[in-house]
C-alpha positions in Angstrom: -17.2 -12.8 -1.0 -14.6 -15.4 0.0 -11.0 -13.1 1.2 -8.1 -14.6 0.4 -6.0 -15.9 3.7 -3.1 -12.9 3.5 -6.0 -10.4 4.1 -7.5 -11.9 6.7 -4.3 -11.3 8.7 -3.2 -8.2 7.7 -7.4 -7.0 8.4 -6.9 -8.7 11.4 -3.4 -7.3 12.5 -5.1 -3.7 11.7 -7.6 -4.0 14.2 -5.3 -5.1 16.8 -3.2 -2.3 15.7 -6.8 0.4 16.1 -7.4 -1.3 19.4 -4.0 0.0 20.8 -3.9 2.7 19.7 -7.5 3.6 21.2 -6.3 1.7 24.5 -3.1 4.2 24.5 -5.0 7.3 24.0 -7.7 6.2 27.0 -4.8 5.8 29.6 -2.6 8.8 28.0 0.6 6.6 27.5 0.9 8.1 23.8 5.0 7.8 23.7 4.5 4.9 20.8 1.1 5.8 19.9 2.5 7.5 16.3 4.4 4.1 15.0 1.2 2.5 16.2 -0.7 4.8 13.9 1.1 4.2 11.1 0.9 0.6 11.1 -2.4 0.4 11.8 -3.0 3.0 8.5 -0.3 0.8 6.7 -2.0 -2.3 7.2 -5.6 -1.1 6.6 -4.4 0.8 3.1 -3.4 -3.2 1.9 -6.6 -4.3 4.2 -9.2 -2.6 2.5 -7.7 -3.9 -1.1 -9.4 -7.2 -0.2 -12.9 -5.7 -0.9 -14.2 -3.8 -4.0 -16.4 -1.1 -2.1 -13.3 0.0 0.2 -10.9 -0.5 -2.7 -10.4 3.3 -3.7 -9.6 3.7 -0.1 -6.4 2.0 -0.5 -4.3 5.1 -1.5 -6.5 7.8 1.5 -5.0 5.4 4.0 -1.8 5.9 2.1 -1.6 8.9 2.5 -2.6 8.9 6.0 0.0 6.8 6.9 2.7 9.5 5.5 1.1 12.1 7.7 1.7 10.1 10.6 4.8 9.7 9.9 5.5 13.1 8.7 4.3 14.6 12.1 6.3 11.8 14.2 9.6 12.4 12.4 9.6 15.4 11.2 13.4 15.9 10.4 13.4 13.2 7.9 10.9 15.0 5.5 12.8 19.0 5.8 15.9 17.7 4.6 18.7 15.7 3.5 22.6 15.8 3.1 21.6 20.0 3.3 19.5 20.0 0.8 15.9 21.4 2.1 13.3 18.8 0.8 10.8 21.4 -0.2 12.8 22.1 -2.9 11.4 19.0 -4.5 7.8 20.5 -4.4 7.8 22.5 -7.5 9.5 19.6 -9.8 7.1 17.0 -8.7 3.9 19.3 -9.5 5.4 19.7 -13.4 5.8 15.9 -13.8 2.4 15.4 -12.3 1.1 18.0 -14.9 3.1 16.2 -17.3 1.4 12.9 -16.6 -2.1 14.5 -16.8 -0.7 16.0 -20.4 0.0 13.0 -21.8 -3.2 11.3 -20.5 -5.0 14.1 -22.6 -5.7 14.4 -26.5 -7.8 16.7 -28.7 -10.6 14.0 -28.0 -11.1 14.9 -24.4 -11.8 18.8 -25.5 -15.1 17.3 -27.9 -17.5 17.2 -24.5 -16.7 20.8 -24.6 -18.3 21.4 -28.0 -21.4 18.5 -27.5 -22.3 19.7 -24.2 -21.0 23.5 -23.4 -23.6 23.6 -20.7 -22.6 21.3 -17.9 -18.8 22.6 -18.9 -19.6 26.0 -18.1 -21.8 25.2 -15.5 -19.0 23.3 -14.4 -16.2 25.7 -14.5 -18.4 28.4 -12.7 -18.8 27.1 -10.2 -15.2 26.2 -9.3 -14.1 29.4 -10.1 -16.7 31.1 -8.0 -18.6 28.6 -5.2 -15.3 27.7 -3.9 -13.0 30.9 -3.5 -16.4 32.6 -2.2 -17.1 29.3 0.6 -13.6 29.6 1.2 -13.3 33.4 2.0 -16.6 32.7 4.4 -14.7 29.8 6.1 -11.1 32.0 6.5 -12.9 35.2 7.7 -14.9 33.0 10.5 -11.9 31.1 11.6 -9.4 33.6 13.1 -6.8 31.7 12.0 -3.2 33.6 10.9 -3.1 35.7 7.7 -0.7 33.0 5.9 -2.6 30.3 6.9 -6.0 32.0 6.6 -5.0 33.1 2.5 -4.1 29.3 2.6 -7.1 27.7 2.8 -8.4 30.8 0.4 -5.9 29.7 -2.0 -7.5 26.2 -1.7 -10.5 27.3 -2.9 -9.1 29.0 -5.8 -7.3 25.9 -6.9 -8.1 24.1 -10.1 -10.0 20.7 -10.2 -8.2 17.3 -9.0 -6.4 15.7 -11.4 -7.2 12.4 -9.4 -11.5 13.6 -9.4 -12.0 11.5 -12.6 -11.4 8.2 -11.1 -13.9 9.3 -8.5 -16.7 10.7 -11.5 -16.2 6.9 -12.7 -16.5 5.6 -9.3 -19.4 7.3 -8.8 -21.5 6.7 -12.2 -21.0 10.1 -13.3 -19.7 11.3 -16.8 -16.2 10.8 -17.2 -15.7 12.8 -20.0 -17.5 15.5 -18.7 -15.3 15.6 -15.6 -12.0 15.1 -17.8 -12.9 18.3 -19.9 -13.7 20.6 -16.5 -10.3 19.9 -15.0 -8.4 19.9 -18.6 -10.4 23.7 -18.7 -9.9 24.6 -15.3 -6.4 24.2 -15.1 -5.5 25.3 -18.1 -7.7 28.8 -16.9 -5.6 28.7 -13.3 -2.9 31.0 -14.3 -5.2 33.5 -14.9 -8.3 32.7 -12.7 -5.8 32.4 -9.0 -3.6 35.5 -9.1 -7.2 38.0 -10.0 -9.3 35.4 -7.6 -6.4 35.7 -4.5 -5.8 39.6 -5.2 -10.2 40.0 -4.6 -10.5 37.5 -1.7 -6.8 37.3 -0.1 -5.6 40.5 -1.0 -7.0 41.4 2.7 -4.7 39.1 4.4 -1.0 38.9 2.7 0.1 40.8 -0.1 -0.1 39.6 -3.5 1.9 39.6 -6.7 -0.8 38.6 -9.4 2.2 38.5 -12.1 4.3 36.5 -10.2 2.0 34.5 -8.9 0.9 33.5 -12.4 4.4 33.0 -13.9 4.7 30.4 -11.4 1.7 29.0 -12.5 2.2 29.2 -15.9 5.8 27.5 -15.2 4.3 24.5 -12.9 0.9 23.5 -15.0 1.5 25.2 -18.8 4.3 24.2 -20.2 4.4 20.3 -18.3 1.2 19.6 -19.5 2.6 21.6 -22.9 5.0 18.8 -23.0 2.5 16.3 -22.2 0.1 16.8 -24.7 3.6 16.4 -27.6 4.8 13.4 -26.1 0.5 12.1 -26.7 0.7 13.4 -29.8 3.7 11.9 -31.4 5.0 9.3 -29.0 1.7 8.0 -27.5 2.1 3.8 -26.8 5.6 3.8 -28.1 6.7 4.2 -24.5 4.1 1.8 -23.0 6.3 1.9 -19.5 5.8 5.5 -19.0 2.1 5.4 -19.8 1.7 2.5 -17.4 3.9 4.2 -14.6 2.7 7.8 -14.8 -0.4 7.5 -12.3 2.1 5.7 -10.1 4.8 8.3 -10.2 2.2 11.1 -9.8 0.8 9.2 -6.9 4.3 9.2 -5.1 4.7 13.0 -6.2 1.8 13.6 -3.9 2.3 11.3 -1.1 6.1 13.2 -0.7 4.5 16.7 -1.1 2.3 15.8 2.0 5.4 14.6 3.8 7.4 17.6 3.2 4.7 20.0 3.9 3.4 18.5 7.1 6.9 18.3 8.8 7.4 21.6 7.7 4.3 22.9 8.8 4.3 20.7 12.2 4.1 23.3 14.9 1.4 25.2 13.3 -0.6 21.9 12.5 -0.4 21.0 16.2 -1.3 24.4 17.6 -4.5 24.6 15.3 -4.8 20.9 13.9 -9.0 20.5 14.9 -10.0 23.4 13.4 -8.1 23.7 10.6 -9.2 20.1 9.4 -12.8 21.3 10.4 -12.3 24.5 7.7 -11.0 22.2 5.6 -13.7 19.9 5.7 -16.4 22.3 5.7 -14.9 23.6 2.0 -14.8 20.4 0.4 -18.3 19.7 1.8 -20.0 22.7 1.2 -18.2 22.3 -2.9 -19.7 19.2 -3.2 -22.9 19.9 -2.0 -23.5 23.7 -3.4 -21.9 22.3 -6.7 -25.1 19.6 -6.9 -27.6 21.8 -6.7 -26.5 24.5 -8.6 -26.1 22.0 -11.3 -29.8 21.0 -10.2 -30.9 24.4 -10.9 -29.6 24.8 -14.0 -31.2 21.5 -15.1 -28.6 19.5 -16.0 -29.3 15.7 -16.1 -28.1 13.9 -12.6 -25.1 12.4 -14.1 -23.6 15.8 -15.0 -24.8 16.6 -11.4 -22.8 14.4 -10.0 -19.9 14.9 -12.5 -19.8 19.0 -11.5 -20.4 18.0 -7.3 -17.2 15.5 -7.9 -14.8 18.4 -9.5 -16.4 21.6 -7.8 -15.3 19.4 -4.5 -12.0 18.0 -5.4 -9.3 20.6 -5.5 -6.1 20.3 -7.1 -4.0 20.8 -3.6 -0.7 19.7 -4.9 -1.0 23.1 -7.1 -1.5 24.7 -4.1 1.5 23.3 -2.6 3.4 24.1 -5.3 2.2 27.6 -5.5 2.7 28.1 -1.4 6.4 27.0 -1.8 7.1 29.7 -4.9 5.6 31.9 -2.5 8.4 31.2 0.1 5.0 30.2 2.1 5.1 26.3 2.3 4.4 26.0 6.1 1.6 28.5 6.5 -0.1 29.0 2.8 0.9 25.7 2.0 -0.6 23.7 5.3 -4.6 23.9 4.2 -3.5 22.0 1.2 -2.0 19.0 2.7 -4.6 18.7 5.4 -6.7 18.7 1.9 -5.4 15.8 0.6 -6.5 12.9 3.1 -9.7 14.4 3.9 -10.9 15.6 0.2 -10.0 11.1 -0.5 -11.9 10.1 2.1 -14.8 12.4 1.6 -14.7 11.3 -2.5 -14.1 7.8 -2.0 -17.5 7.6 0.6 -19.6 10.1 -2.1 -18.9 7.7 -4.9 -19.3 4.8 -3.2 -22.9 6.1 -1.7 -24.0 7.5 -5.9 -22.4 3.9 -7.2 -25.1 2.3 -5.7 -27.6 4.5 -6.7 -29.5 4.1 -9.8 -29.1 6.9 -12.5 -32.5 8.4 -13.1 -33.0 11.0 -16.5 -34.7 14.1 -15.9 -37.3 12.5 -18.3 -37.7 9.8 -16.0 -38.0 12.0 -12.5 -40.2 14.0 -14.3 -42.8 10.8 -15.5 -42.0 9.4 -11.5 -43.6 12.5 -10.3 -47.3 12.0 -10.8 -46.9 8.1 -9.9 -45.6 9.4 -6.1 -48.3 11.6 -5.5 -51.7 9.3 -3.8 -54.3 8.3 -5.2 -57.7 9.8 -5.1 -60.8 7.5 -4.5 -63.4 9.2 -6.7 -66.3 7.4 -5.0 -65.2 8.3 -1.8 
């Protein structure tokens, strides 16, 4: 694949940029390490553009580069002219519902009534794998209450609005994926307050009714309003259909900012081991997610489909609900350590199943015999 000469610079800048940094953090002079850091993550977001397979990387390093320089300068993320930042969390979560409302139609709701199996199967298991892994994960960790019903919260979370780029990504059935997080959000107002009263009710107190108020006010009535603006003004305002992944793409990237310079000290104090947890949740969704799916027999693009969105959780929500909470730098810190992690972990998993050929379970089935060695009968 011939790169163009631009990228061969800016690949090459990166590296030198990687090397630095690594050269800083061997002889501990780390004074400019974080604007090294964020160049370097800069320059490998546009980098990686330059090849398909690293593509969907583009927007992880993104959003690495804004934790970087979150963390480094702090103050310019909590807030400005006197007006705190966070503030802005709960607005940008409605127009990011509203952007996945008017992405959605009656249509995407038919994989609902041609396969109800892989839906249910779907919703299941993000309703119960995840706040279940994640109670495990908080009880082992010792971290803080707040930050321990945190990452429980992040279990509880709806799917990803981004997971159906990944499903796509990854060969898996779009639809299918489309319909669990149009379903599983739509179920969240309910689902979080009763799941977070069973599995965090242990650790912080809390108000299921207000809890899902706020819910219903931050994914309800945006994606309401989504779904009337698809319905009556659907390609008459092409600009806003083109700019809405954009916008909610920025949404998220800010969210991040704002809660990683909020949360800061507590990130720093605990940073290894709360990535770790967090890891470990969106690892052990992707991977219990498969084989339950396996188990129930579903074919191994609906597998992959139900790994994908049992995996990816909708962490912005999170955010948002954290900072209706009054919680944004405790409950609201396993959320944004979410977001660069649960990209990089999606973008590797799709790449890894987009080069695998998708086998029915007709065809593993008819394989079977063929594996198994042959038997010399005159032997």
């Amino acid at each position: 694949m011939k790169i163009h000469g631009i990228y061969k610079i800016i690949i090459a800048c990166s590296l030198l940029l990687f090397i630095m940094a690594m050269a800083m953090l061997f002889t501990q002079n780390t004074d400019y390490i974080g604007p090294v850091l964020m160049a370097f993550f800069l320059s490998a977001a546009i980098g990686v553009r330059a090849f398909q397979a690293t593509k969907g990387l583009s927007f992880t390093l993104i959003i690495l580069t804004v934790v970087v320089t979150a963390l480094n300068f702090p103050n310019y993320f909590l807030e400005f002219r006197g007006y705190e930042l966070a503030g802005l969390i709960t607005p940008l979560i409605q127009v990011i519902m509203f952007g996945m409302g008017t992405s959605m139609g009656i249509k995407d709701f038919i994989a609902l009534g041609k396969s109800p199996k892989s839906v249910i199967v779907g919703v299941f298991a993000q309703f119960l794998l995840m706040p279940l892994i994640a109670f495990a994960l908080a009880s082992a960790s010792g971290f803080s209450p707040e930050i321990s019903a945190g990452l429980i919260l992040l279990g509880c979370a709806p799917v990803s609005v981004a997971s159906p780029v990944f499903a796509y990504l990854a060969k898996a059935n779009v639809a299918l994926c489309i319909t669990i997080v149009s379903v599983t959000t739509l179920l969240a107002p309910l689902f979080i307050p009763v799941l977070m009263k069973f599995y965090a009710g242990g650790f912080i107190p809390i108000d299921v009714l207000g809890m899902m108020w706020s819910i219903v006010k931050m994914v309800l009535f945006p994606i309401g309003a989504g779904l009337i603006f698809n319905k009556f003004l659907h390609g008459k305002a092409k600009w806003l259909d083109a700019s809405m992944p954009f916008v909610s793409m920025a949404g998220i990237a800010l969210i991040v900012a704002i809660i990683m310079a909020a949360g800061r000290d507590s990130l720093l104090n605990m940073g290894l081991v709360l990535v770790l947890m967090v890891l470990l949740l969106n690892l052990l969704g992707y991977l219990s997610a498969y084989w339950m799916a396996r188990l129930f027999k579903l074919e191994e693009q609906d597998c992959r489909t139900i790994s994908i969105t049992t995996g990816m959780q909708n962490a912005g929500l999170v955010s948002g609900i954290a900072k209706e909470m009054g919680k944004i730098a405790t409950v609201g810190l396993a959320s944004a350590v979410c977001g660069p992690l649960m990209g990089f972990t999606s973008s590797v998993m799709a790449s890894y199943w987009n080069g695998k050929p998708l086998k029915t379970n007709k065809e593993e089935l008819m394989e079977g015999p063929e594996k198994q060695p042959k038997i010399d009968e005159n032997s």
